[in-house]
DSSP file (Angstrom, degrees, kcal/mol; ACC not computed):
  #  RESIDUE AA STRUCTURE BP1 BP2  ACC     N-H-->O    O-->H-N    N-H-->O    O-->H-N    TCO  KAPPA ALPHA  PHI   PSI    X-CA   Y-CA   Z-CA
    1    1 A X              0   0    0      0, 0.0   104,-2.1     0, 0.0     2,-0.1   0.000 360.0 360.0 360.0 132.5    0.0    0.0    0.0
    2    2 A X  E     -A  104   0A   0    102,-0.2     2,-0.4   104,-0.1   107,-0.4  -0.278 360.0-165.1 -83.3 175.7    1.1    3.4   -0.9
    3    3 A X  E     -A  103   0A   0    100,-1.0   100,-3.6   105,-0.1     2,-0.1  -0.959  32.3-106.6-150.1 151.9    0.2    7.0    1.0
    4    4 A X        -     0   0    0     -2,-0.4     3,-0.3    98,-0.2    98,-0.2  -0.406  21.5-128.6 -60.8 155.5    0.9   10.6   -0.8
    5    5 A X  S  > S+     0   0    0     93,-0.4     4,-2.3    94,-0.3     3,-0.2   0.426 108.3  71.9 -83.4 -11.0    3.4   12.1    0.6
    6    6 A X  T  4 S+     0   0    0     93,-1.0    -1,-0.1    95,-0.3    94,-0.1   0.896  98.1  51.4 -59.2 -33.0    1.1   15.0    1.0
    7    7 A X  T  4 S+     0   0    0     -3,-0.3   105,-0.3    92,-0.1    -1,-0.2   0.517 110.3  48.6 -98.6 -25.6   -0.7   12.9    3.7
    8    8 A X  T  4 S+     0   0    0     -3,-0.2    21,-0.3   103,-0.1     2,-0.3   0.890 106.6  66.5 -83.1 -54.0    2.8   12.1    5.7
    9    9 A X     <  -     0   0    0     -4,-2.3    19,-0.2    19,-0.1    -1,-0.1  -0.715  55.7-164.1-118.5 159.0    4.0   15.6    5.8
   10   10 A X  S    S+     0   0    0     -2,-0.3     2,-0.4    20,-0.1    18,-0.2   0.777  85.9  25.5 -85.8 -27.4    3.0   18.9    7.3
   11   11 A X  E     +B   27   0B   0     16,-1.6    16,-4.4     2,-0.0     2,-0.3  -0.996  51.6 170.4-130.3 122.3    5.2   21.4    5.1
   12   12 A X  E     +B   26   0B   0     -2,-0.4     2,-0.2    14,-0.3    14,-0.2  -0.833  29.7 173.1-130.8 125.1    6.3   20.6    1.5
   13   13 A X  E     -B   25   0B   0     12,-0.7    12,-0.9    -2,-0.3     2,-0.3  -0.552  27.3-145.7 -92.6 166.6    7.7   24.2    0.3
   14   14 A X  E     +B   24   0B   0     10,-0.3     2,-0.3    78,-0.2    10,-0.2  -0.937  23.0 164.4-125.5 109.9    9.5   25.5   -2.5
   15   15 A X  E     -B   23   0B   0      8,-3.8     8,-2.3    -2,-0.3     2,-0.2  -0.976  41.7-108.3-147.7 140.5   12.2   28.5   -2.5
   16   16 A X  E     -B   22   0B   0     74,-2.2     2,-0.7    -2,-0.3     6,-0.2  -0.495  22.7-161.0 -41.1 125.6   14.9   29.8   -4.9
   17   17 A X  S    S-     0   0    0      4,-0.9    -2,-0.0     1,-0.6     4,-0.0  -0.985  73.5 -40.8-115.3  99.9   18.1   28.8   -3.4
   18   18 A X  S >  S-     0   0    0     -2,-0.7     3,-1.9     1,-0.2    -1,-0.6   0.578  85.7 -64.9  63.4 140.4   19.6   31.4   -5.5
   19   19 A X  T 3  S+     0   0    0      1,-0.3    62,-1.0    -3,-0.1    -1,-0.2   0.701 134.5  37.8 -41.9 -41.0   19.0   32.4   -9.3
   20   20 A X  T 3  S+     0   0    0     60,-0.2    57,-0.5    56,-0.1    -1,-0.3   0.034 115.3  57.6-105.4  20.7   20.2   29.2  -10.7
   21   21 A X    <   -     0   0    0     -3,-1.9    -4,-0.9    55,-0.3     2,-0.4  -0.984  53.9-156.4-150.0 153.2   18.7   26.8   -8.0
   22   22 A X  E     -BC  16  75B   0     53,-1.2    53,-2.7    -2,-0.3     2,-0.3  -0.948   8.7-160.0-147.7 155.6   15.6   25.7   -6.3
   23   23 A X  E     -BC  15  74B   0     -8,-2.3    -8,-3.8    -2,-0.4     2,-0.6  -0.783   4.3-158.2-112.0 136.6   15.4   24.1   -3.0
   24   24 A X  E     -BC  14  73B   0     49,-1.8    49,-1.7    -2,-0.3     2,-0.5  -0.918   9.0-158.3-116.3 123.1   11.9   21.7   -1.5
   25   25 A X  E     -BC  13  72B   0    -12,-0.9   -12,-0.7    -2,-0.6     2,-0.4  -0.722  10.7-168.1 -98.4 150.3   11.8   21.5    1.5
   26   26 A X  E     -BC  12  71B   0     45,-0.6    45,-1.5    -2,-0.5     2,-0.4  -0.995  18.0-174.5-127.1 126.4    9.6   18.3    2.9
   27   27 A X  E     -BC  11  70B   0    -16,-4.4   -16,-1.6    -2,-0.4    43,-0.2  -0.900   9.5-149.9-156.4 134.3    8.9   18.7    7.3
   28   28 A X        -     0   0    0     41,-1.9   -19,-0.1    -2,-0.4    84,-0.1  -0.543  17.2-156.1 -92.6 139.4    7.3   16.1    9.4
   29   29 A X  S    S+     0   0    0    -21,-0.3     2,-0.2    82,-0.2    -1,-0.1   0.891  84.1  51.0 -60.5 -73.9    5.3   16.7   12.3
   30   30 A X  S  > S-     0   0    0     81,-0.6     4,-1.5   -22,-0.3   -20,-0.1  -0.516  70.7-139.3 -84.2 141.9    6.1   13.3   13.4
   31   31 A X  H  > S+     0   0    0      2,-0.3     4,-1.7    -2,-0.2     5,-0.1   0.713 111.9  52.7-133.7 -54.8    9.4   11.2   13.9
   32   32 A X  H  > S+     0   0    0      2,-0.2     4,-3.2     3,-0.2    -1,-0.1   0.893 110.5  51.9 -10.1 -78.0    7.4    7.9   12.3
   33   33 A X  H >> S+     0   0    0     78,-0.5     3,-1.4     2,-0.2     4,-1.1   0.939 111.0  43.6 -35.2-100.8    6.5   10.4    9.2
   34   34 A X  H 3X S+     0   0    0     -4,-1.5     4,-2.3     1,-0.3     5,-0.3   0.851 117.9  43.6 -42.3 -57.3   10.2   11.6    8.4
   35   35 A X  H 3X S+     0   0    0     -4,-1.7     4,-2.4     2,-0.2    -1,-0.3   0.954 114.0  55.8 -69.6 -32.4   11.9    7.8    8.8
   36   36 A X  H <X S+     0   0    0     -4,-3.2     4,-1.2    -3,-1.4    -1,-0.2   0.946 120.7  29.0 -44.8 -76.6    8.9    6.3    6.7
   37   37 A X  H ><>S+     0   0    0     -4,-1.1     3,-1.6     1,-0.2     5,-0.5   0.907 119.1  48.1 -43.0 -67.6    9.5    8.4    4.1
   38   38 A X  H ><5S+     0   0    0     -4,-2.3     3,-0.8    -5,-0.2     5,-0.2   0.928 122.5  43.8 -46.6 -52.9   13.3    9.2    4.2
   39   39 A X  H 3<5S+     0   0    0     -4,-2.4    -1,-0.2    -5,-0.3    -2,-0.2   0.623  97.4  78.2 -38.5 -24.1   13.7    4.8    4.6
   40   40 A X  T <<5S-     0   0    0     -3,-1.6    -1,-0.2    -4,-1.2    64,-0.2   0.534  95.3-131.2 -92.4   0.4   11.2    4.1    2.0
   41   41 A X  T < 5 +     0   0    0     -3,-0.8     3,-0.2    -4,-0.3    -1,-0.1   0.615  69.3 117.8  34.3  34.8   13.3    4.8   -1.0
   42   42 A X      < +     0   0    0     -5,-0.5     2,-0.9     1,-0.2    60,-0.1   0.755  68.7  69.9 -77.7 -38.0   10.6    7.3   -3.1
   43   43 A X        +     0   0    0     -6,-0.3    -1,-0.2    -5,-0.2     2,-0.1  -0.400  64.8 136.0-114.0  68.5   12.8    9.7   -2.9
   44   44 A X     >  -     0   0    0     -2,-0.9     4,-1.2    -3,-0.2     5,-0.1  -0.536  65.0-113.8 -84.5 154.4   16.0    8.6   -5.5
   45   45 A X  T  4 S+     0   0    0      2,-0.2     4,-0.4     3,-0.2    13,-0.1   0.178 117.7  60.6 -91.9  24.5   17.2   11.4   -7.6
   46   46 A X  T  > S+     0   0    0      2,-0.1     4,-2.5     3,-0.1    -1,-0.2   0.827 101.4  51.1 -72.4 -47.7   15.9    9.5  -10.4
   47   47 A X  H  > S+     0   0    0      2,-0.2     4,-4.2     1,-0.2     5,-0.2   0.808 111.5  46.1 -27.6 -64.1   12.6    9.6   -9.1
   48   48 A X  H  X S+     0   0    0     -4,-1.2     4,-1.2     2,-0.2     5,-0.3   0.980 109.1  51.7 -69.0 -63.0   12.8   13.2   -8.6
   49   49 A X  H  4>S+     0   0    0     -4,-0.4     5,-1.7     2,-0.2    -2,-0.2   0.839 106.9  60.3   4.1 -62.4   14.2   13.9  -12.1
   50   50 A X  H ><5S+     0   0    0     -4,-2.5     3,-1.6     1,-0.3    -2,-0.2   0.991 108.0  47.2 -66.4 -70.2   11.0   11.6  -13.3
   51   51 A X  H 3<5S+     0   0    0     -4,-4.2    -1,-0.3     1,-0.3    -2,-0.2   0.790 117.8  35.8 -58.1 -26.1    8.8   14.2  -11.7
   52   52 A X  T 3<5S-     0   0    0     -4,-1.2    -1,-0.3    -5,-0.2    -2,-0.2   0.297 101.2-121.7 -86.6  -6.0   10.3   17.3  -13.1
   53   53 A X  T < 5 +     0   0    0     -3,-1.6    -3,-0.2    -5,-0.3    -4,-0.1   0.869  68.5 133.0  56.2  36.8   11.1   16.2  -16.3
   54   54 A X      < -     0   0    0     -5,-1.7     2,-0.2     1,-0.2    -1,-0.1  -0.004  69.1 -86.8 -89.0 173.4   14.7   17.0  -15.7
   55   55 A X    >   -     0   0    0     -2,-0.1     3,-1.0    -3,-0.0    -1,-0.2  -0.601  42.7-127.9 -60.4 143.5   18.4   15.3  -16.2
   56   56 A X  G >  S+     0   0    0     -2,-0.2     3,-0.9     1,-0.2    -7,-0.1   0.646 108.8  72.2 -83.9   4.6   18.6   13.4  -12.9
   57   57 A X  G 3  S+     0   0    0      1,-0.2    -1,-0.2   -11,-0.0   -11,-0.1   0.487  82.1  69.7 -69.4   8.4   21.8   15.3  -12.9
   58   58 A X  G <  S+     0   0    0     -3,-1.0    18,-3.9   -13,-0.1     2,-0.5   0.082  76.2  91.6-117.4  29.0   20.1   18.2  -12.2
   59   59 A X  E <   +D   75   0B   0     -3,-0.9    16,-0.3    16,-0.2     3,-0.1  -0.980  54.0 176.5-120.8 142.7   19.3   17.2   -9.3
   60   60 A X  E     +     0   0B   0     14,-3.1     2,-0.4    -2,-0.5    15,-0.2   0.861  56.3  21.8-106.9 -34.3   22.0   18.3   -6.8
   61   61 A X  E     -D   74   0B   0     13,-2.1    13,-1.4     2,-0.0    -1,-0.4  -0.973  36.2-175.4-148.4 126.0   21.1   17.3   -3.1
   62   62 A X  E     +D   73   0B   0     -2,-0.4    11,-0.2    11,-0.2   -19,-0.1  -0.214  30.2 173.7-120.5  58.1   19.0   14.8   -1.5
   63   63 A X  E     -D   72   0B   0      9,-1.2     9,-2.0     8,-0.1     2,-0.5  -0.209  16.4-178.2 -44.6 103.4   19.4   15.8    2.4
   64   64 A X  E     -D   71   0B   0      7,-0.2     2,-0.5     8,-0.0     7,-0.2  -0.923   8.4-169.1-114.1 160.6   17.5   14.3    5.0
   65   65 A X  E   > -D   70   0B   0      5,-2.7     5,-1.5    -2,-0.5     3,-0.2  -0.851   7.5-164.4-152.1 107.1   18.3   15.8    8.6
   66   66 A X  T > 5S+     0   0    0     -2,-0.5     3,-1.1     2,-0.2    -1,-0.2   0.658  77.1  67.3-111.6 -50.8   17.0   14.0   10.9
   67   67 A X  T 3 5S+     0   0    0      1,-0.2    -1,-0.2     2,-0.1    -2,-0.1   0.915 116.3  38.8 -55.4 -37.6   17.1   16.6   14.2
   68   68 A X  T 3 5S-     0   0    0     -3,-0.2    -2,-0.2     2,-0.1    -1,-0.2   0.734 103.5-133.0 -64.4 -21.4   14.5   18.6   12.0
   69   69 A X  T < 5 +     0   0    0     -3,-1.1   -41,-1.9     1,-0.2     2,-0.3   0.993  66.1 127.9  36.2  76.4   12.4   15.7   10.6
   70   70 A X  E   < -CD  27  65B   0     -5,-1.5    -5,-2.7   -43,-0.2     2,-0.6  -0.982  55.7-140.8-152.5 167.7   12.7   17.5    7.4
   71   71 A X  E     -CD  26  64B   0    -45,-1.5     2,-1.0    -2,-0.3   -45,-0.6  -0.936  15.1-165.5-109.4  99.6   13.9   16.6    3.7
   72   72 A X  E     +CD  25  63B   0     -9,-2.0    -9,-1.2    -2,-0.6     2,-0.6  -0.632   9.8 177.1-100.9  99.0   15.8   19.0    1.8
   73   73 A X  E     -CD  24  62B   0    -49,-1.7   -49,-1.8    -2,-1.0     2,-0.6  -0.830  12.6-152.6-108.4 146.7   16.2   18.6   -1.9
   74   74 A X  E     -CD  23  61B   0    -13,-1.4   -14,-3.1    -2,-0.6   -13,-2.1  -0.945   8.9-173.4-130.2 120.5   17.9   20.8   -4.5
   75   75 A X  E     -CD  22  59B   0    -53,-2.7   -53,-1.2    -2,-0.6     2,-0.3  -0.524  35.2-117.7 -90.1 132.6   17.3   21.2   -8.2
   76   76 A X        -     0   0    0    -18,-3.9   -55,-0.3   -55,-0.2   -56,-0.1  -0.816  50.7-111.1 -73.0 152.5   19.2   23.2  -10.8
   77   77 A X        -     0   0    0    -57,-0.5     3,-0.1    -2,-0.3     4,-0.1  -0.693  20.7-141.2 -90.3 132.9   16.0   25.9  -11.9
   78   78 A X  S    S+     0   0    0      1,-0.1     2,-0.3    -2,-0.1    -1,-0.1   0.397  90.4  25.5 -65.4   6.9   15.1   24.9  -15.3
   79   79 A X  S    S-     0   0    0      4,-0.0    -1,-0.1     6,-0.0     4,-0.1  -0.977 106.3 -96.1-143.9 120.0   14.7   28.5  -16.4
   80   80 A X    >   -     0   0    0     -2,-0.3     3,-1.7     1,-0.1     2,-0.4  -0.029  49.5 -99.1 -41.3 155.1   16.9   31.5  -14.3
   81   81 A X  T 3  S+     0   0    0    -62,-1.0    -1,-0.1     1,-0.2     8,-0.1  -0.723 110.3  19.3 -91.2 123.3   14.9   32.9  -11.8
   82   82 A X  T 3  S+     0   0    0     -2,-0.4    -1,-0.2     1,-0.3    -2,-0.1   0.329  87.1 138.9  96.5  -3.6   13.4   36.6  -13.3
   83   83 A X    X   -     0   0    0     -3,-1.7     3,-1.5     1,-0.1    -1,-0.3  -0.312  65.9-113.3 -75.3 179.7   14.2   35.4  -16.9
   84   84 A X  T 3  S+     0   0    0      1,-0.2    -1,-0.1     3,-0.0    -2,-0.0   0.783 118.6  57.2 -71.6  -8.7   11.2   36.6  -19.4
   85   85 A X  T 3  S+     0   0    0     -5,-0.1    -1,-0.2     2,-0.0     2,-0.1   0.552  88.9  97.7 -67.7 -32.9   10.4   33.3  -19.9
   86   86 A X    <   -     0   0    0     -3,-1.5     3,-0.1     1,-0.1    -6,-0.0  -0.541  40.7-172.6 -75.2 164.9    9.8   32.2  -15.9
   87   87 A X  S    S+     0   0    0     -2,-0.1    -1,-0.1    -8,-0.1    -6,-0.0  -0.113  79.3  50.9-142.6  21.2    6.8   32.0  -14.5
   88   88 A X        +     0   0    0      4,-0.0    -2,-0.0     6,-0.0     6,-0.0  -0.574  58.4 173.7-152.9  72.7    7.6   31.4  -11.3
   89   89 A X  S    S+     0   0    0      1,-0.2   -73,-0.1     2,-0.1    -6,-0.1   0.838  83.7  46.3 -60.9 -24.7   10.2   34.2  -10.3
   90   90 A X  S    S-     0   0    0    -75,-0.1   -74,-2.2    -9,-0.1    -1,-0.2   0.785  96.5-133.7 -83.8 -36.5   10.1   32.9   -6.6
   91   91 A X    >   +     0   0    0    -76,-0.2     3,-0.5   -69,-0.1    -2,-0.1   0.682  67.0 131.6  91.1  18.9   10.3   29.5   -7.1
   92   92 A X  G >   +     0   0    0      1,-0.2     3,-0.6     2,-0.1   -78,-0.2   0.886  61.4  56.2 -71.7 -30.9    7.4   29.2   -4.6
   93   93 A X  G 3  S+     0   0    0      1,-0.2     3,-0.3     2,-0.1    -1,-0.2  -0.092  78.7  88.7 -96.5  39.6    5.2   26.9   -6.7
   94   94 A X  G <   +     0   0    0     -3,-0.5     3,-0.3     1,-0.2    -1,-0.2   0.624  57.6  82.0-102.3  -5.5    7.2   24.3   -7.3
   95   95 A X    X>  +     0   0    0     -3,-0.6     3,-1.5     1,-0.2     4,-1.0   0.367  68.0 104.1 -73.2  -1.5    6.6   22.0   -4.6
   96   96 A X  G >4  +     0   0    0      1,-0.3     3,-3.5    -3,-0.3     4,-0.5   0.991  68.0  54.7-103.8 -85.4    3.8   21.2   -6.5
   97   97 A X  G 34 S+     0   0    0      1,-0.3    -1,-0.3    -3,-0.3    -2,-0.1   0.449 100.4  58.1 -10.3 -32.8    5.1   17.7   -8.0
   98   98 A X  G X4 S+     0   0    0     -3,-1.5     3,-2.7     1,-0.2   -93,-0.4   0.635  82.1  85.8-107.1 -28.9    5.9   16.1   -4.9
   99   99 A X  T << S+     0   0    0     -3,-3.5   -93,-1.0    -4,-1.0   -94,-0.3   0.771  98.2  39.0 -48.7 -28.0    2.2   16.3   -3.2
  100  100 A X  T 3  S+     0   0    0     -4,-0.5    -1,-0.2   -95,-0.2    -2,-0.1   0.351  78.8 138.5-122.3  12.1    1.2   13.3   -4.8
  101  101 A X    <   -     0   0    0     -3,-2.7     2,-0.7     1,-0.1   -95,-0.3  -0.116  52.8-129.2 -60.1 152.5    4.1   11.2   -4.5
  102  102 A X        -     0   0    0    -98,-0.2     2,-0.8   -60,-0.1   -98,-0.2  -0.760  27.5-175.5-105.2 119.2    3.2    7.5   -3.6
  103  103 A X  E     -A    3   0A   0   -100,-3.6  -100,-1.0    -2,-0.7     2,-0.6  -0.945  33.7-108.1-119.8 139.4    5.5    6.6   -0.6
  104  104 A X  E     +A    2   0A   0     -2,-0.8     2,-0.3  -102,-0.2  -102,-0.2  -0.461  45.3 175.5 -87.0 125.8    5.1    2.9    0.4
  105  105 A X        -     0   0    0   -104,-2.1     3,-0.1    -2,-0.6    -1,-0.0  -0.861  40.1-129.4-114.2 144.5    3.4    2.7    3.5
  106  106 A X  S    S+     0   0    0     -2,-0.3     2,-0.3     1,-0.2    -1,-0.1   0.853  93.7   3.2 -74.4 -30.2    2.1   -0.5    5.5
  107  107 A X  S    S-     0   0    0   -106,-0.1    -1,-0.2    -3,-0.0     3,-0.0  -1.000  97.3 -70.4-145.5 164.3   -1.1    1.2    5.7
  108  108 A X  S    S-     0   0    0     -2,-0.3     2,-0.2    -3,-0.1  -105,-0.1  -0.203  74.1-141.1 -45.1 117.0   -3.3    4.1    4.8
  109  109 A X        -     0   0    0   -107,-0.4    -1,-0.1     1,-0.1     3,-0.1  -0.499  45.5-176.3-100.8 150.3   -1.3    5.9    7.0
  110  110 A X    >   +     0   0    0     -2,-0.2     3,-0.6     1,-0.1    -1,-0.1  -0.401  54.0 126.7-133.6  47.2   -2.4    8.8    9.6
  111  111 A X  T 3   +     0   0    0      1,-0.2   -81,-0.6   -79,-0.1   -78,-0.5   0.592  60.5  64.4 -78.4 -20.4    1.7    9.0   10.2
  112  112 A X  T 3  S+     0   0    0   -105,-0.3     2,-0.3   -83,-0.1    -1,-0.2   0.391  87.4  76.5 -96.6  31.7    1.6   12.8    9.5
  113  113 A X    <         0   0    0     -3,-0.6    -1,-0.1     1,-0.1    -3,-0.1  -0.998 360.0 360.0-141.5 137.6   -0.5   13.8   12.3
  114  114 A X              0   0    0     -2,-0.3    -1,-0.1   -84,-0.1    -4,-0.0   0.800 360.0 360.0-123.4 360.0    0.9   14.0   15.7
């Protein structure tokens, strides 16, 4: 059985980490929630690639930091942040991808609530 990751964790964000970069932040309420997820192996930087339609070299960083419960990954921006072409200058809506990611779970999980 799978769960969204939308369901696990309390924050998925999206921020420019710089012109050329954007950073998702993933953050757990729960201690259960972060190690499902970070163990489960959903989050490969092929995987992540696969959802963005990227290189999976252009994916830079897969972080998980464990005194936060939170999951940092970092992406090269396809398109520079401000060029005329973006459409997301903040890089706030990018998080977007990840909501619906299927993380294997033992059961319909109620792990993100604490």
């Amino acid at each position: 059985m799978t769960t969204p990751l939308h369901r696990l964790a309390r924050v998925i964000r999206s921020k420019n980490a710089g012109p050329y970069e954007l950073t998702l932040d993933i953050l757990f309420d729960s201690q259960q929630a972060f190690e499902t997820v970070r163990d489960s192996g959903a989050l490969t930087e092929e995987r992540v690639a696969s959802l963005y339609g990227i290189p999976s070299d252009n994916v830079l960083a897969i972080i998980a930091f464990a005194p936060a419960r939170a999951i940092k990954i970092t992406l090269i921006r396809p398109t520079v942040s401000g060029a005329v072409v973006d459409t997301d200058v903040y890089g706030a809506q990018q998080h977007v991808p990840l909501l619906d990611l299927p993380i294997p779970t033992e059961e319909d999980s109620t792990l993100g609530e604490s």
